[in-house]
N, C-alpha and C positions, 0 to 999 in steps of 0.2 A: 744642530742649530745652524740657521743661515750664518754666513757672511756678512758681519754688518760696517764696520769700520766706523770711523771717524766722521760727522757728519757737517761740522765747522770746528772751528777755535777765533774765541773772542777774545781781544786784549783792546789796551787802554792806549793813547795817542793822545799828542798834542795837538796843536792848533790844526783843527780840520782840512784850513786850505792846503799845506804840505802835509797833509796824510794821503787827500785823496789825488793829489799831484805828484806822491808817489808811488803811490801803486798802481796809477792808472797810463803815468807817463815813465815814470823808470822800470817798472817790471812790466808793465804790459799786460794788467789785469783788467778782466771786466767789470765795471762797476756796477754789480746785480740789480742791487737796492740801492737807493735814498730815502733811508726814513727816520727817525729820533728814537731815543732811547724811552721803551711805555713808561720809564719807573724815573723818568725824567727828562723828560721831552724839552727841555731848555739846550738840548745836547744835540748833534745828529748820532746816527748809526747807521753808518756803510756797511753794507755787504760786497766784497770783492771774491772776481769769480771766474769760473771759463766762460765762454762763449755761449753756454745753457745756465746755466747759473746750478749746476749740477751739484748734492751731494757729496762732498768730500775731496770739493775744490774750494768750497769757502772758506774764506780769511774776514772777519768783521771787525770794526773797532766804534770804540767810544772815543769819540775827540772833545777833548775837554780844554780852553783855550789856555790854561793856566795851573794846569797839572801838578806835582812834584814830581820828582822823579822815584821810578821805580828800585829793588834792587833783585837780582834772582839771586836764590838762597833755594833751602832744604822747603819745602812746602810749594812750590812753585814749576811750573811747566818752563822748561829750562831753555828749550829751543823751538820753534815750529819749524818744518821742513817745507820745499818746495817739488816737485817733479819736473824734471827737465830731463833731453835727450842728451844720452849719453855723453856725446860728441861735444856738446854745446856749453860745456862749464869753461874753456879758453875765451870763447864769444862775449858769456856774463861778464870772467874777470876784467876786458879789454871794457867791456859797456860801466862797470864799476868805476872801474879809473876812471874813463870818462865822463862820470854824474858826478863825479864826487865824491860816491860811495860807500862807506868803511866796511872794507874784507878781509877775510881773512886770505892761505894760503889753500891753493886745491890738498886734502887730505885722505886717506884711505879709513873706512871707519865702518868695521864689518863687513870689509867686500866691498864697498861702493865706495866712488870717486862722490867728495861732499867739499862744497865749497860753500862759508859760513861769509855772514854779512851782518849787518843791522841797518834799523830803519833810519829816517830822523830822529826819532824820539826814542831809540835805544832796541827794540824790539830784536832780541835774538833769531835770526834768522837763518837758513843755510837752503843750495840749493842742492838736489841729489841726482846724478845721473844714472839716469834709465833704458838700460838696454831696449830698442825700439820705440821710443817712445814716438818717435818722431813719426809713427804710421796713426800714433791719435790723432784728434780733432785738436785745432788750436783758435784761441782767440788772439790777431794780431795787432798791433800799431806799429806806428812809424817808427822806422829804428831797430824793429825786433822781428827779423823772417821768422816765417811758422815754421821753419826746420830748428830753432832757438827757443823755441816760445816757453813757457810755464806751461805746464799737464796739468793743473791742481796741484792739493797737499800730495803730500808724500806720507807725511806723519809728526809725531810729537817726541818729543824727550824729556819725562817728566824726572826732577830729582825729591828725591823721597830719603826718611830717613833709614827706613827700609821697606823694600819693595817688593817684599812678600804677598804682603795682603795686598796689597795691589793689583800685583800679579796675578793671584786668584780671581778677583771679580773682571779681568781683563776675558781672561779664560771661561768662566763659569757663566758671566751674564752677559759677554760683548763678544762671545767667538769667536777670541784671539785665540792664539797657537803660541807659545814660546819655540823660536827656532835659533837663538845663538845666546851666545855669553860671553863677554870678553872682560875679566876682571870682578868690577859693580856694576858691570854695565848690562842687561835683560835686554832679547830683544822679542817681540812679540808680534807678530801678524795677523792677517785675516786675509781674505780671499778674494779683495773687493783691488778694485782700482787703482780707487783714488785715497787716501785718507787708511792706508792699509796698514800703517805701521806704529806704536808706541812702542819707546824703547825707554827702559827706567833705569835711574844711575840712583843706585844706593847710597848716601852719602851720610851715615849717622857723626853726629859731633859739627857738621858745617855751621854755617851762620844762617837762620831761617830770613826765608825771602822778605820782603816788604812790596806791598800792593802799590803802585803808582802808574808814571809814565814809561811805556815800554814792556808792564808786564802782561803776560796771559791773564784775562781775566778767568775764561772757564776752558772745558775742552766737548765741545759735546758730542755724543757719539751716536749714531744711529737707529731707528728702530724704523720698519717697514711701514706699522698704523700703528693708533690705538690699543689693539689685541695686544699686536711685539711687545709693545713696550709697558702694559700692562704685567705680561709676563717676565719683564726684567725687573720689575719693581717690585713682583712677589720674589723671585729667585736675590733679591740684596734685602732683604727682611728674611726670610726664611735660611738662610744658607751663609748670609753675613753677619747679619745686626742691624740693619744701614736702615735710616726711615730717608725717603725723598717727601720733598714739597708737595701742594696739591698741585693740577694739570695746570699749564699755563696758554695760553692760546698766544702766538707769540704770531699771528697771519699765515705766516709762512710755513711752520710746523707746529707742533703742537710738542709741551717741555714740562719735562720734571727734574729738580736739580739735588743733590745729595753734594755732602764730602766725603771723598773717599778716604779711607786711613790714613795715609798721609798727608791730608790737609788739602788737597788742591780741589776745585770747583767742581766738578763733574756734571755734566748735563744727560738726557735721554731726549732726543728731538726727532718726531717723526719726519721720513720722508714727506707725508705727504701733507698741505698741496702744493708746497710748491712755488717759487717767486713769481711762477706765471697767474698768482693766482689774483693780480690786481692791478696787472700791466698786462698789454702783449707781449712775446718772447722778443720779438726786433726793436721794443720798446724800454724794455728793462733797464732800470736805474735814472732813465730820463726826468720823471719827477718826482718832488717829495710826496712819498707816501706817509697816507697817517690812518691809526688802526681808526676804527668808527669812534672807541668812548671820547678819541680826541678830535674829531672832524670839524664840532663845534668850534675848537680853540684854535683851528689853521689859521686865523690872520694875528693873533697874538704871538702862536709859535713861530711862526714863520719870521714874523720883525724884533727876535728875540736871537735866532742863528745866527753863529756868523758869516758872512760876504765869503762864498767859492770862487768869485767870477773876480 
């Protein structure tokens, strides 16, 4: 089986204008997309990204101006990760302090040097250092050299109540490898880049998550086309039990979504075609995009968002 990895992760956010004023101005993300949420276009939906708006750099959120807050618990994707060069997690913590940031301390966490943070709105985060990372491609802004920059995801931490089954369809339909263990803690890979890692914390007996501000909404994982991903959606019926959704045309990729035995969202979203596929690439995220069934309704949506500027 190919390599497929991780292909975004959605979570929830507060008031839009400090979401995309964080990601764009304190980490230093590219803002891929601007476009609202299909299933409630009263909303936007950012996609933040590298510099191609690649595959398994994506980070998306719903900003919702009035949110509750989140909680992470047993059923819930516990942390997202970032890729950064090795060298470069002293840089962040110095840039942290300086934003304002709430961090943690740099820590060791299966081999790697991992320094944890959160957003505005709560969103667990950490960033991971990557032996050479610094010879990738970087998206920069002011503030942040491309010898510093973000690489993409890294990966996810989902906590489950046990992560078993899990672990199987990681293996069986997403072409993960289990390669360490430390305690409850699985760690699992794939061959890909960016977006190459889920690590799952078994945590039977904790307090189950609750959905709000801060949380991952889903985690979705990749499939090359149609065919791929056809074929992971007979291998989690046949081999699991698991039924997904019918196909979703989501512009950008094309989506089918399941729970996986521990409760958390799961998506299957093709690569292709692609965020270039309704802007130029030097163009991307410049304006709001909106899929065609809502084209009609751009001047009502539009004076319904709220004020970025």
């Amino acid at each position: 089986m190919r390599h497929h990895g991780i292909h975004h992760v959605t979570a929830i956010a507060g008031p839009a204008r400090r979401n995309l004023d964080f990601y764009t101005r304190a980490l230093g993300l590219r803002l891929v997309k601007k476009t609202v949420n299909f299933d409630d276009p009263g909303t936007y939906h950012f996609y933040f990204g590298d510099s191609l708006g690649q595959p398994g750099s994506i980070l998306t959120f719903f900003p919702w101006e009035h949110v509750a807050p989140g909680r992470n618990g047993v059923g819930t994707t516990q942390e997202t990760a970032f890729r950064v060069p090795e060298g470069s997690l002293g840089f962040w913590m110095h840039r942290f302090i300086e934003q304002g940031v709430e961090h943690g301390t740099v820590e060791k966490r299966l081999g790697q040097s991992v320094l944890t943070f959160k957003d505005p709105h709560g969103t667990s985060l950490s960033l991971v250092g990557i032996p050479n990372a610094e010879t990738e491609e970087a998206w920069t802004v002011d503030g942040i050299p491309a010898e510093h920059a973000i690489r993409g995801l890294e990966g996810v931490t989902l906590l489950v109540d046990n992560g078993e089954r899990t672990g199987a369809i990681l293996t069986d339909v997403f072409g993960f490898t289990e390669t360490a263990r430390d305690g409850s803690l699985v760690r699992y890979k794939t061959g890909a880049l960016m977006g190459s890692t889920v690590d799952i914390r078994s945590a039977g007996g904790f307090l189950p998550g609750r959905m709000g501000g801060g949380s991952v909404h889903h985690v979705a994982f990749r499939a090359k086309d149609d065919a791929d991903q056809a074929e992971m959606v007979r291998k989690l019926a046949e081999n699991h039990g698991l039924q997904t959704t019918e196909q979703k045309d989501r512009n950008y990729f094309r989506s089918v979504y399941f729970r996986e035995p521990g409760g958390i969202l799961f998506e299957i979203a093709t690569d292709e075609p692609g965020f270039a596929a309704d802007e130029a690439q030097e163009r991307l995220g410049a304006e709001l995009k909106l899929p065609a069934f809502l084209e009609a309704r751009r001047s009502d949506i539009e004076s319904r968002l709220p004020e970025l500027a």
